[in-house]
SEMI-777844 format. One line per field, with one value per residue (C-alpha): residue number from 0; residue in one letter; x, y, z. Coordinates in nm, 3 decimals, padded with zeros to 5 digits. Last residue first. Layout:
<sites>
num = (NUM  ...)
residu = (a  ...)
px = (X  ...)
py = (Y  ...)
pz = (Z  ...)
</sites>
This chain:
<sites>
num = (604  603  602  601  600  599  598  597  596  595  594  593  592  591  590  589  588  587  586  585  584  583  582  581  580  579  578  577  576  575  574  573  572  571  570  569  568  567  566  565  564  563  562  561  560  559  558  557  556  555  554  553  552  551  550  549  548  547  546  545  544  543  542  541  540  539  538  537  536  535  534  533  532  531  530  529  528  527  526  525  524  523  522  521  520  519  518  517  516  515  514  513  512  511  510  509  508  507  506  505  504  503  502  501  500  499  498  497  496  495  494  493  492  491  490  489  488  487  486  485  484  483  482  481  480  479  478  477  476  475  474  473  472  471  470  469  468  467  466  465  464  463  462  461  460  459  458  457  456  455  454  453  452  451  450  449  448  447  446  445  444  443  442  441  440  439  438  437  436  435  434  433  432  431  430  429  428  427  426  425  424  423  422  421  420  419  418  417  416  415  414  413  412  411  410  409  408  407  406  405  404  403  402  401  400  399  398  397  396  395  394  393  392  391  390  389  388  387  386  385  384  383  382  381  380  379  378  377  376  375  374  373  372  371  370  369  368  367  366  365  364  363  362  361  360  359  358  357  356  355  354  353  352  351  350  349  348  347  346  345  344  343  342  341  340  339  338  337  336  335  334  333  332  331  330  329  328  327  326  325  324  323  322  321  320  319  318  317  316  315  314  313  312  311  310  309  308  307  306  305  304  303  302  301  300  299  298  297  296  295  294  293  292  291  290  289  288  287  286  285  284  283  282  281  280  279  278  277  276  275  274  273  272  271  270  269  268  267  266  265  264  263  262  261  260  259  258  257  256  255  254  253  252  251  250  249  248  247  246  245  244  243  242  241  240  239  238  237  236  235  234  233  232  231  230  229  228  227  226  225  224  223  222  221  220  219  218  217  216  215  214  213  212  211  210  209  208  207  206  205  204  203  202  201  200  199  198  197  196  195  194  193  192  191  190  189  188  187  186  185  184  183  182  181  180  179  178  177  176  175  174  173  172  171  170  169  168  167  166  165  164  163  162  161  160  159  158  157  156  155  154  153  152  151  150  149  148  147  146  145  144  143  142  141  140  139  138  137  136  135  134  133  132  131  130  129  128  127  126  125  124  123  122  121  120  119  118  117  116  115  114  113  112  111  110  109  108  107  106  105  104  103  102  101  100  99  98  97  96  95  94  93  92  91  90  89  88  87  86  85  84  83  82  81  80  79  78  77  76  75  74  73  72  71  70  69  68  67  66  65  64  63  62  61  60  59  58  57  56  55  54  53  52  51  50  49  48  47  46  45  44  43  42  41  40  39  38  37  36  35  34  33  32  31  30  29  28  27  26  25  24  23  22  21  20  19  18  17  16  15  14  13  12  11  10  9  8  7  6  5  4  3  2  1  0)
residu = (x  x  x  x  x  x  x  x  x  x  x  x  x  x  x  x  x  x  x  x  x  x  x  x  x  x  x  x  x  x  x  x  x  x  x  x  x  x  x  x  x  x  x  x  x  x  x  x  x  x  x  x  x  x  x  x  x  x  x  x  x  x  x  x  x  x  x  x  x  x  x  x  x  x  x  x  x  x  x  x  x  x  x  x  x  x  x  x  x  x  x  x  x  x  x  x  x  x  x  x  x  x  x  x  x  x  x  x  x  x  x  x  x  x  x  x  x  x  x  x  x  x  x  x  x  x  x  x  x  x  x  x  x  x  x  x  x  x  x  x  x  x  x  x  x  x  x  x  x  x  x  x  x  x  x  x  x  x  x  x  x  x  x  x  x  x  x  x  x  x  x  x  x  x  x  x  x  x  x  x  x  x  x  x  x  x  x  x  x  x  x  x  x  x  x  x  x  x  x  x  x  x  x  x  x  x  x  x  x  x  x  x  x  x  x  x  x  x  x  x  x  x  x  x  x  x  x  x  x  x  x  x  x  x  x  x  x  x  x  x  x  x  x  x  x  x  x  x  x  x  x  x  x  x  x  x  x  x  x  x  x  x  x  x  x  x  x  x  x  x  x  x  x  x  x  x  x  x  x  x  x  x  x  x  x  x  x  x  x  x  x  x  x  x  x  x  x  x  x  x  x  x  x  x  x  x  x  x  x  x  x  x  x  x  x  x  x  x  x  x  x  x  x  x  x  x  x  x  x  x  x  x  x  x  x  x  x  x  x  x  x  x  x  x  x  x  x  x  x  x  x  x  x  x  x  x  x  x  x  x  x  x  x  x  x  x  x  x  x  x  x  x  x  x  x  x  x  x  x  x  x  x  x  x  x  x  x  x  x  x  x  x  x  x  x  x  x  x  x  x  x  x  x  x  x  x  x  x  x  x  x  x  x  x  x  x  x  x  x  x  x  x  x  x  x  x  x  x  x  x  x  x  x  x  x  x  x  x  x  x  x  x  x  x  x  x  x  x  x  x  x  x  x  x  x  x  x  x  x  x  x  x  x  x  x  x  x  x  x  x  x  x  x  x  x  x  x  x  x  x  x  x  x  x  x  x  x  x  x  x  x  x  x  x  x  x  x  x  x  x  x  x  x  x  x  x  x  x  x  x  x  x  x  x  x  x  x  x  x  x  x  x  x  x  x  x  x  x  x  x  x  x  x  x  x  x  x  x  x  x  x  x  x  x  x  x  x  x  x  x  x  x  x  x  x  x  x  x  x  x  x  x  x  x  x  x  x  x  x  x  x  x  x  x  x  x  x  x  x  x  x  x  x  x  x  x  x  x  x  x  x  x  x  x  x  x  x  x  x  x  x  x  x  x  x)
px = (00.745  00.801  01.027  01.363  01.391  01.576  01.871  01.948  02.242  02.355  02.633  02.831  02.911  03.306  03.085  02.967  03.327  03.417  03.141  03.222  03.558  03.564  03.240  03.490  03.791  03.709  03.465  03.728  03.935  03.727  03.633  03.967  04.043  03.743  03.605  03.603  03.362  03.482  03.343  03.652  03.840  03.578  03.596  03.220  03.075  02.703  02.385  02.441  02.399  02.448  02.822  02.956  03.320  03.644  03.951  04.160  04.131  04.379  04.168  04.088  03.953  03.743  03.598  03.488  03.325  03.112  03.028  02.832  02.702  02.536  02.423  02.320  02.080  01.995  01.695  01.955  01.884  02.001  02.293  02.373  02.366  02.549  02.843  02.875  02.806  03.126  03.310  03.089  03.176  03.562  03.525  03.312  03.634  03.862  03.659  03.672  04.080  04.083  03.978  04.291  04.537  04.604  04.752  04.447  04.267  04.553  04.439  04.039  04.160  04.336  03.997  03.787  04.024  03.997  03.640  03.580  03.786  03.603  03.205  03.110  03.409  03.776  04.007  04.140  04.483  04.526  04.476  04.417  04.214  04.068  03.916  03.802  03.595  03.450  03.332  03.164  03.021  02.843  02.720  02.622  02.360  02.259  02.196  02.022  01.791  01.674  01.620  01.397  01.213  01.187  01.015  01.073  01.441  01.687  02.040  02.249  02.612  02.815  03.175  03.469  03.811  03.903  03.853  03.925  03.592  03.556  03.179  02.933  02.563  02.269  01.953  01.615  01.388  01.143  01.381  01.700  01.681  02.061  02.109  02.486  02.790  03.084  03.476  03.501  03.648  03.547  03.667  03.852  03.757  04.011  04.127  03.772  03.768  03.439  03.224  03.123  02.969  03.190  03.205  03.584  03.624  03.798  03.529  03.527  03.499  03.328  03.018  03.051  02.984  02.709  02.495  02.533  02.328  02.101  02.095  01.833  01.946  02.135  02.237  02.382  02.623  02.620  02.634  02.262  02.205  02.343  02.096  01.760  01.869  01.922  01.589  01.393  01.501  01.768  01.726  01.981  02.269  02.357  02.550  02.672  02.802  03.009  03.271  03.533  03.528  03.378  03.023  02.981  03.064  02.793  02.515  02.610  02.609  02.289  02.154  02.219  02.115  01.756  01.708  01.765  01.482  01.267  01.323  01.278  00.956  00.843  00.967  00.722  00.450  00.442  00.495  00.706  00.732  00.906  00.810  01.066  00.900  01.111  01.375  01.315  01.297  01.212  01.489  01.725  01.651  01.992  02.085  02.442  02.592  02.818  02.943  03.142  03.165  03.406  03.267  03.473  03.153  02.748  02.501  02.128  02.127  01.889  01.512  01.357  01.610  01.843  01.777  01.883  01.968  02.347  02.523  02.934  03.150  03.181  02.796  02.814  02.454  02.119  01.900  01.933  01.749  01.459  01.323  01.169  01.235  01.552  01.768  02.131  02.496  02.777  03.147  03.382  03.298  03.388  03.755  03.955  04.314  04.353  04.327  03.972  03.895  03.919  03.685  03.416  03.498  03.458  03.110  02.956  03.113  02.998  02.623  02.619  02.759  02.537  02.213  02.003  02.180  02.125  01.857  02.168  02.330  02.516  02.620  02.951  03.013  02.967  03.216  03.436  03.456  03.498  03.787  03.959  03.939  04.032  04.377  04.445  04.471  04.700  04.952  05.127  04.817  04.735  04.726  04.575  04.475  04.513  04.824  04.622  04.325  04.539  04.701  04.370  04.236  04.542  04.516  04.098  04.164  04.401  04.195  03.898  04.039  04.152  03.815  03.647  03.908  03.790  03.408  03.486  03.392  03.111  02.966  02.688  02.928  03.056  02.692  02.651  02.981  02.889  02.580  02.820  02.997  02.751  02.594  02.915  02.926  02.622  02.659  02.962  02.797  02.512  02.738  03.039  03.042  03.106  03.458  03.502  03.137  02.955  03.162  03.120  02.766  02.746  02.997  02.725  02.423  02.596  02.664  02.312  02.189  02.426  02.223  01.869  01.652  01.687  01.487  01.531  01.640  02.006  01.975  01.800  02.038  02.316  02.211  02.092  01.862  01.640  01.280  01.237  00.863  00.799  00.465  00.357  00.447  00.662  00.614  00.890  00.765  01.117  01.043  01.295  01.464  01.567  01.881  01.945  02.258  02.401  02.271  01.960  01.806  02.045  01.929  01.696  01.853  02.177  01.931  01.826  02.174  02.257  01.980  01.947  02.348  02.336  02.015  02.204  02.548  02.320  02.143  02.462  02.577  02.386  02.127  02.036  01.691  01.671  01.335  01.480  01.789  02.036  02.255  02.104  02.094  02.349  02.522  02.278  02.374  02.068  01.919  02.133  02.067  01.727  01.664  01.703  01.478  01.215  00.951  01.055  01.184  00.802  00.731  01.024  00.853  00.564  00.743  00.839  00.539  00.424  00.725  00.824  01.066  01.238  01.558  01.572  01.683  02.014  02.088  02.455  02.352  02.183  01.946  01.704  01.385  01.491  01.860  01.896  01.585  01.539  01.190  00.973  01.001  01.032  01.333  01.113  00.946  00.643  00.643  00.741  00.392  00.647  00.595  00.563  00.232  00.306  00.329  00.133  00.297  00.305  00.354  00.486  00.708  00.912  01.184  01.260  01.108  01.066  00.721  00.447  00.400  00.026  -00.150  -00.252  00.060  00.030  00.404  00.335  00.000)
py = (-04.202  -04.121  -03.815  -03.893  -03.679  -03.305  -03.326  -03.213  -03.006  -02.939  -02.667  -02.609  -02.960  -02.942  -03.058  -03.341  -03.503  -03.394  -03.578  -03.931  -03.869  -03.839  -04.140  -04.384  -04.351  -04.313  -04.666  -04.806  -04.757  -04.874  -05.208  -05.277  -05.246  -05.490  -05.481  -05.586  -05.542  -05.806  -05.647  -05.659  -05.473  -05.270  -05.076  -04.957  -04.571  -04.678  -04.806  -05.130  -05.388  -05.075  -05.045  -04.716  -04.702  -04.657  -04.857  -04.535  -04.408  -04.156  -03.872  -03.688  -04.019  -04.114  -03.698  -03.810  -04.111  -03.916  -03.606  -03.874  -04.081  -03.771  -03.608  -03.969  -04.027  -04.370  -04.553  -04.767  -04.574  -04.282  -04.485  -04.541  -04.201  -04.034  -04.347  -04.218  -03.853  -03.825  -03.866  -03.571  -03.362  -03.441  -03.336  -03.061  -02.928  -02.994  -02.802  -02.491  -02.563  -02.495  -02.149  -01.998  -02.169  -02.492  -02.635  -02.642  -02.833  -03.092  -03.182  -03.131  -03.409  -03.690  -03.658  -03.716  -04.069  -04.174  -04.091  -04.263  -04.565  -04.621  -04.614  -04.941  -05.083  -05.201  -05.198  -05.517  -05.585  -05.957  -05.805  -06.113  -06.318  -05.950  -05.928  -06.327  -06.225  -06.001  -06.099  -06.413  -06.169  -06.014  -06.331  -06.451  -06.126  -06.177  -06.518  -06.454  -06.176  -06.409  -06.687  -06.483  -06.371  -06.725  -06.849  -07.025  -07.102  -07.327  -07.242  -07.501  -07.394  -07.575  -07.647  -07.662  -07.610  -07.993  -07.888  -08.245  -08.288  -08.587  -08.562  -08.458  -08.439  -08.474  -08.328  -08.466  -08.224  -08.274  -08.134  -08.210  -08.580  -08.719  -08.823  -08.958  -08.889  -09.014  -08.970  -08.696  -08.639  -08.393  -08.525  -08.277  -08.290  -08.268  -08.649  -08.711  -08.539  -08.525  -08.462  -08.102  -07.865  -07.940  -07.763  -07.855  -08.103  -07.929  -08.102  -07.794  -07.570  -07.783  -07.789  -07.420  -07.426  -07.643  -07.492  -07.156  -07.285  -07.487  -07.920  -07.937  -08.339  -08.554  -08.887  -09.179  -09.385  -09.745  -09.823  -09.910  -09.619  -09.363  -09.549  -09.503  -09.142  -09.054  -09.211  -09.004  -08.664  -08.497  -08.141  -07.877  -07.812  -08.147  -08.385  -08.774  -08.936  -09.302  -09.138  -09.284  -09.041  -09.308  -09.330  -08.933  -09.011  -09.316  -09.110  -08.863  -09.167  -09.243  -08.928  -08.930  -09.253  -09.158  -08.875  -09.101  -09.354  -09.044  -08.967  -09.305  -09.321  -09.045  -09.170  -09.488  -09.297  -09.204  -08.920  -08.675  -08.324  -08.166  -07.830  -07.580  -07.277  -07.313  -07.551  -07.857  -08.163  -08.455  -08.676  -08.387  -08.371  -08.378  -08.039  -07.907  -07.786  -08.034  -08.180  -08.556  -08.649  -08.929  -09.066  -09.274  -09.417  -09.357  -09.408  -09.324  -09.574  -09.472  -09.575  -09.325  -08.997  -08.894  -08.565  -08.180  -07.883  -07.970  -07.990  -07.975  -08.065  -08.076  -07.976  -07.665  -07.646  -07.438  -07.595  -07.306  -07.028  -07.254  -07.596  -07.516  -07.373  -07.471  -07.209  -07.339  -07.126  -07.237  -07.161  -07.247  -06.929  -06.712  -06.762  -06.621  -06.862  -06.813  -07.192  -07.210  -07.405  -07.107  -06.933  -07.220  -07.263  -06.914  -06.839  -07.163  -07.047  -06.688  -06.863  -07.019  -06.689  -06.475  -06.714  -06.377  -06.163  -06.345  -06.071  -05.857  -05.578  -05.836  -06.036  -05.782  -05.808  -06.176  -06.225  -05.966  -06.159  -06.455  -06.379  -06.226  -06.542  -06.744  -06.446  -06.496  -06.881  -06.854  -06.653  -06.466  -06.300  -06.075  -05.736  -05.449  -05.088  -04.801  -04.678  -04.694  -04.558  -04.222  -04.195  -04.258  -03.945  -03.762  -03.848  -03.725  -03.417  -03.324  -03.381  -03.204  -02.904  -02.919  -02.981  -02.691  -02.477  -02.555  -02.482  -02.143  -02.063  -01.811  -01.904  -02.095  -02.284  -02.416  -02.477  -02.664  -02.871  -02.972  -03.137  -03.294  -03.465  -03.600  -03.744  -03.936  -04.097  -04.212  -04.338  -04.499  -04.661  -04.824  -05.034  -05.116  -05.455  -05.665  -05.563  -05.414  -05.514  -05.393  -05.093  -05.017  -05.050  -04.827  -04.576  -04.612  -04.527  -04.195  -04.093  -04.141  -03.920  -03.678  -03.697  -03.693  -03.919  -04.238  -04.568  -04.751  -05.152  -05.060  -04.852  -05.090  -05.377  -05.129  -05.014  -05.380  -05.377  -05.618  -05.718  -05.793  -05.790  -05.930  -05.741  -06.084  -05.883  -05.624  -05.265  -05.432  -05.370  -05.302  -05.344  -05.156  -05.305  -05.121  -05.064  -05.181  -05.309  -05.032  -04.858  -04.924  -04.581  -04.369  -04.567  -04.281  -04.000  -04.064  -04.082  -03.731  -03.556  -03.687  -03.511  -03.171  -03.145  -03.188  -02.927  -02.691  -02.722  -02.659  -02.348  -02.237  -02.230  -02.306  -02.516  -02.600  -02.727  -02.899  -02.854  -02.656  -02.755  -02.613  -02.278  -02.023  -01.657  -01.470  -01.264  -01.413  -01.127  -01.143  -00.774  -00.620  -00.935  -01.070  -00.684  -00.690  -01.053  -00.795  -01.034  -01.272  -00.880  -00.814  -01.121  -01.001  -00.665  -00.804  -00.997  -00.687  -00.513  -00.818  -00.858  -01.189  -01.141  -00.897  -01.048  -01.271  -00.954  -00.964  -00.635  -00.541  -00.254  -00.078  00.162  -00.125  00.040  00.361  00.382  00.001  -00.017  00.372  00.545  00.666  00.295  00.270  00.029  -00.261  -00.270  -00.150  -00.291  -00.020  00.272  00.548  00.820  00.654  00.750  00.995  00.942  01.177  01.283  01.288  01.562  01.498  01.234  00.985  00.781  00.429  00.267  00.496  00.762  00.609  00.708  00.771  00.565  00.452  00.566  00.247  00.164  00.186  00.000)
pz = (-01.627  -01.227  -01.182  -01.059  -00.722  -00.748  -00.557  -00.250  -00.169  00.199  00.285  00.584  00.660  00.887  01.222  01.054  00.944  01.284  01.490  01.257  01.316  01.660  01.754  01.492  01.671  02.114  02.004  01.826  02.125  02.325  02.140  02.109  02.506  02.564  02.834  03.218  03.455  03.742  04.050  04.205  03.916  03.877  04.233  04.286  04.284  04.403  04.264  04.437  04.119  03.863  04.009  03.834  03.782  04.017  03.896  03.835  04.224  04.143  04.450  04.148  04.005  04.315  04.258  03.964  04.033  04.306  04.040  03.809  04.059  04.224  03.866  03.782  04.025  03.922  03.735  03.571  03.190  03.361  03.565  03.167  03.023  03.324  03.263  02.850  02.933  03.100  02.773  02.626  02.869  02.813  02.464  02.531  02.759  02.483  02.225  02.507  02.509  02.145  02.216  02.309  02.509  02.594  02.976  03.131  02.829  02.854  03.265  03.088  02.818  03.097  03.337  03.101  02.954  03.282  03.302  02.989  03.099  03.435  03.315  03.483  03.228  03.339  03.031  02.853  02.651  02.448  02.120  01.880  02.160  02.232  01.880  01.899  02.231  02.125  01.848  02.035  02.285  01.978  01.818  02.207  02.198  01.817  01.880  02.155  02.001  01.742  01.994  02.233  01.910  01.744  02.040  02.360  02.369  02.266  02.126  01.966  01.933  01.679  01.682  01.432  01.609  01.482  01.111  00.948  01.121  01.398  01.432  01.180  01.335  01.107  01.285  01.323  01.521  01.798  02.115  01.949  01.755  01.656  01.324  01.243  01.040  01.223  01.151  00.921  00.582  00.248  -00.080  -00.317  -00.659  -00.946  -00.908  -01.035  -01.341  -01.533  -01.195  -01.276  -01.017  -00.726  -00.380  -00.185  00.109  00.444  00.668  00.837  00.534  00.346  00.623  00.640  00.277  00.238  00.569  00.457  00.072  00.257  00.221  -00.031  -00.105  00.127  -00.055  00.059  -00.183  -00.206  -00.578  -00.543  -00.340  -00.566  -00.850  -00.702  -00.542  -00.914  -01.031  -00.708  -00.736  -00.592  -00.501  -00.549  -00.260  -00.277  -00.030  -00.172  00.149  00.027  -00.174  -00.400  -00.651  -00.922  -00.763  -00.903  -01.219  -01.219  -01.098  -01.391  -01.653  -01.482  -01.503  -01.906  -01.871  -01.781  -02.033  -02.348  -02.191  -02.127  -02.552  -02.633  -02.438  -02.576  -02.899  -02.875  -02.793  -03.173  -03.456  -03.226  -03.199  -02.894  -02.831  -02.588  -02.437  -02.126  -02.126  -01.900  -02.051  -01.796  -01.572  -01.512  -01.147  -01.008  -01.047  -00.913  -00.628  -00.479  -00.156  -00.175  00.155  00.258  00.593  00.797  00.981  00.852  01.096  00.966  00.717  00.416  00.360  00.389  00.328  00.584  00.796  00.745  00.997  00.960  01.288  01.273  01.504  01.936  02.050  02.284  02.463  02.486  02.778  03.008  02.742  02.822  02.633  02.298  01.993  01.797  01.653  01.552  01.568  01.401  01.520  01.229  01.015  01.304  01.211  01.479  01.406  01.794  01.853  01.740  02.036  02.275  02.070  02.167  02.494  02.597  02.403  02.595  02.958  02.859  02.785  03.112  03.320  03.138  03.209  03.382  03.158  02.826  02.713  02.631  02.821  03.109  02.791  02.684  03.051  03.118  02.767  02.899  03.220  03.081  02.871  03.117  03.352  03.028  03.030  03.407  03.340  03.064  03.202  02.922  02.790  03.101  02.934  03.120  02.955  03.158  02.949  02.630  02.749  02.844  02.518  02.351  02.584  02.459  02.044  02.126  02.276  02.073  01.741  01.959  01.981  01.642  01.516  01.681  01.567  01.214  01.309  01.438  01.767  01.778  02.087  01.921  01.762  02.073  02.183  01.850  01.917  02.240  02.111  01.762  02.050  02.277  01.930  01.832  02.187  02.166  01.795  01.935  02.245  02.040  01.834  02.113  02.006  01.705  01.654  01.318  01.143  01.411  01.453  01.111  01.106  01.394  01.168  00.863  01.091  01.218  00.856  00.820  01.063  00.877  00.510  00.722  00.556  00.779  00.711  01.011  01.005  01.002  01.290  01.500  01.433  01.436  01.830  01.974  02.218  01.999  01.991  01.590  01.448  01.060  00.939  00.702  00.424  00.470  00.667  00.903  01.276  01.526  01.869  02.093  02.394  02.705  02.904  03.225  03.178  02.911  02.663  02.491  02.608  02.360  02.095  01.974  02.093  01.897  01.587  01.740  01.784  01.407  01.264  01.497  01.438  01.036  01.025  01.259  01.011  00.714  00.878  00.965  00.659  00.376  00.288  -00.117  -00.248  -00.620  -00.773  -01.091  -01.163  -00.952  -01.069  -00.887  -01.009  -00.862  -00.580  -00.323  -00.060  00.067  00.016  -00.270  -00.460  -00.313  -00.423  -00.778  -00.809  -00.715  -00.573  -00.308  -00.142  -00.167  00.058  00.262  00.292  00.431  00.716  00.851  00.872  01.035  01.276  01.324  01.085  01.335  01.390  01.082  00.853  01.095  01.276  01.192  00.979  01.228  01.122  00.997  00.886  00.809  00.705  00.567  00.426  00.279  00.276  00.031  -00.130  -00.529  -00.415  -00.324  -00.666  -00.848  -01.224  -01.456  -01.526  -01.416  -01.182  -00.880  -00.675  -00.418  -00.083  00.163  00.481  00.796  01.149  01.493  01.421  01.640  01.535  01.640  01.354  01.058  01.106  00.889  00.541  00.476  00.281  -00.053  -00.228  -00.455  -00.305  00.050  00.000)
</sites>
């Protein structure tokens, strides 16, 4: 109404008038813009020049002369400093700084939110609902089995979901604590940036901080692998630690007996691939059991012997069900019955020839991936050869693996093919189930562990509780050092950053501070999630370190300051460090975003 000269001019803001004016209409018939204004922007309206536009877009006045702004492409120019037109396709958005770096912090900060209540021993379990059919429901505590089953849009929530993958794939534990510890990072960071600390100083602050808190694990770190009894006792109390978390809590000391033996048979070669782990509903969580060899979830055809001794396996993937023409489309013309039967008659000794291939490696345990049909069982068992047909794809090549035989396709050569060995193949029943049980593997680590329990849920989660502790336990059987847990490392490692950021200058000591903060918000986090008073806890443990107490750490059992060492909380010194790693680079790779590009999405056809 300015513009049309409608009404009167109103005094600027913060000046007072006794008398106003009419506006005269603008001369020219050009479109009306922004700078046909009686008054001046940046004199008038904003007399200081370092007042931000966003101040006062509440204001209404205000807000309508940033809808006219929209207009005049001449002053989103002058205006916003754009200094040209944009060159994204049409539909694409762009953020830029600060409002990229808050986006990247309010993303991250809330995936760290979301598994921030599945940490520690009394942490809680999420239910996960796939949108799939048949609505498939996980119960897990586990932070990169929830994060990998979210759909995340946020470009920096997903950086956090890739290092939780990472850590799952590095050391097997330690998933929820880095994303944790990731988040506590990038939330100092925003109130650091807040303060007008540059991003880049931010970073350096907490490159120190991190290469002295790693110093500090380092030297706190225990290594018992020349006497062998001190290491099992390690061993087991990482693997009742690394349990105490998971639904196996209450049978932690049965299942860390199970997880024990079995990496302690693989004669520090750490191949998981030898350890196998079977679901069978039924019984309790108490019933599950180590089983010396190999257990393949298959039984004997009718008709078979179910005891086979000095077993040579032959394993293959190939079809055995040849007997009828099977190429799609194909017609087959004949004048008479007769070449039907000629034709069937052609088809069975082709199988037979195969059967007979097959007889010639010496074996008496035929095992196929593919199914077997009925002809080609027929003739096996007349030139005494069992057959196990279907057998699953994971099954086949763990079982040649242990058995140290070799998959086979074609059966030309014979001395090509390597046979597998073992001592007794037998069937053994486990609750209602026929099983094959291999005993006396070339592989003598192999083992399976059988896990019962009272429905697929409870087992799903248990095997991804002892898969973890088995992880573990094969990264600190290659690194023999442990830490205490109950919280003790990170305040170690607290207390050895804010003793540097009294020594630093300048800013970077504030970034060394947040660091420290956000170490101490790993044991607050978990008496949280204990029901605890974690602000008394919290300040209690730290004072024990002042005092050098470096083996203090939060006892959930008493909800008080404990010593670790007698409570027998021990970790991991891998997972740790990975842990200290992955969270600082993850938080600086976020911290350094100060611009966010979206595409424009692939339209639909």
């Amino acid at each position: 109404e300015l513009l049309r000269g409608r009404v009167a001019r109103r005094p600027p803001f913060g000046r007072s008038s006794a008398t106003t004016t009419e506006a005269s209409p603008p001369a020219s018939s050009r479109p009306l813009s922004v700078a046909d204004l009686p008054f001046s922007l940046s004199r008038d309206v904003f007399p200081t020049a370092r007042v931000s536009l966003f101040a006062h877009a509440r204001k209404p006045f205000v807000s309508f002369l940033f809808s006219l702004v929209d207009e005049d492409p001449r002053a989103n120019m002058s205006m916003m400093g754009n200094g040209g037109p944009s060159v994204l396709q049409e539909g694409a958005t762009e953020e830029k700084g600060e409002h990229a770096r808050l986006s990247s912090f309010v993303g991250a900060m809330a995936i760290a939110d979301l598994v921030k209540s599945t940490l520690g021993p009394k942490g809680m379990d999420k239910i996960l609902v796939s949108m799939g059919q048949g609505n498939h429901v996980t119960v897990t505590n586990d932070g990169a089995t929830i994060l990998k089953s979210i759909y995340v849009d946020n470009a920096a929530a997903k950086v956090l979901v890739d290092i939780s993958k990472a850590q799952d794939d590095e050391v097997g534990d330690g998933t929820t604590s880095v994303v944790v510890f990731a988040g506590e990072l990038l939330r100092q960071a925003e109130q650091l940036v807040n303060q007008k600390v540059h991003p880049m100083t931010i970073i350096q602050g907490f490159r120190e901080a991190c290469a002295a808190a790693r110093e500090a694990l380092e030297a706190n770190a225990l290594d018992n692998a020349a006497n062998e009894e001190a290491f099992r006792r390690d061993l087991m109390n990482v693997a009742r630690t690394t349990l105490s978390s998971k639904i196996l809590t209450h049978d932690k000391d049965h299942f860390a007996r199970l997880a024990v033996d079995a990496v302690m048979r693989l004669k520090k070669s750490g191949n998981l691939e030898m350890i196998q782990l079977i679901q069978k509903p039924g019984g309790s969580l108490k019933d599950s059991f180590l089983d010396e060899g190999f257990i393949l979830d298959k039984k004997f055809n009718v008709g078979h012997p179910k005891r086979i001794e000095n077993a040579k396996i032959l394993i293959a993937n190939t079809p055995m069900d040849t007997d009828k023409i099977k190429i799609y489309g194909a017609r087959v013309r004949v004048d008479s019955m007769a070449k039907v039967g000629d034709i069937e008659a052609a088809e069975k000794r082709k199988m037979e020839d195969k059967c007979e291939k097959i007889a010639k490696h010496g074996c008496n345990l035929f095992i196929n991936r593919q199914l077997i049909y009925n002809y080609p069982e027929q003739v096996l068992m007349n030139k005494g050869v069992t057959s196990i047909e279907h057998a699953d794809f994971d099954g086949v090549e763990r079982l040649a693996l242990v058995t140290g035989g070799e998959i086979c396709s074609t059966f030309d050569d014979a001395s090509g093919n390597v046979l597998g060995t073992c001592d007794l193949v037998e069937e053994i029943m486990i609750g209602e189930d026929k099983l094959i049980k291999f005993s006396g593997v070339a592989k003598g680590e192999a083992c399976t562990i059988v896990l019962r329990g009272a429905s697929s849920h409870v087992l799903g989660e248990a095997e991804r509780s002892l898969h973890d502790a088995l992880c573990v336990l094969v990264s600190t059987v290659k690194d023999s050092r442990v830490v205490l847990g109950g919280g003790c490392p990170e305040m170690v490692m607290s207390k050895a950053v804010e003793e540097l950021a009294s020594k630093t200058p300048g800013k970077r000591s504030l970034a060394m501070e947040g660091f420290a903060k956000a170490l101490r918000a790993i044991p607050t986090i978990i008496c949280e999630n204990a029901g605890l008073d974690s602000s008394e806890i919290v300040s209690q443990l730290r004072a024990s370190h002042g005092r050098g107490e470096t083996t203090a750490g939060v006892d959930i059992l008493t909800g008080h300051v404990g010593d670790m060492a007698v409570c027998g909380v021990t970790e991991c010194f891998r997972v740790k460090q990975q842990i200290l790693l992955s969270g600082t680079e993850a938080a600086e790779m976020i911290i350094r975003v100060d611009d966010i590009i979206k595409c424009v999405p692939r339209q639909r056809e």
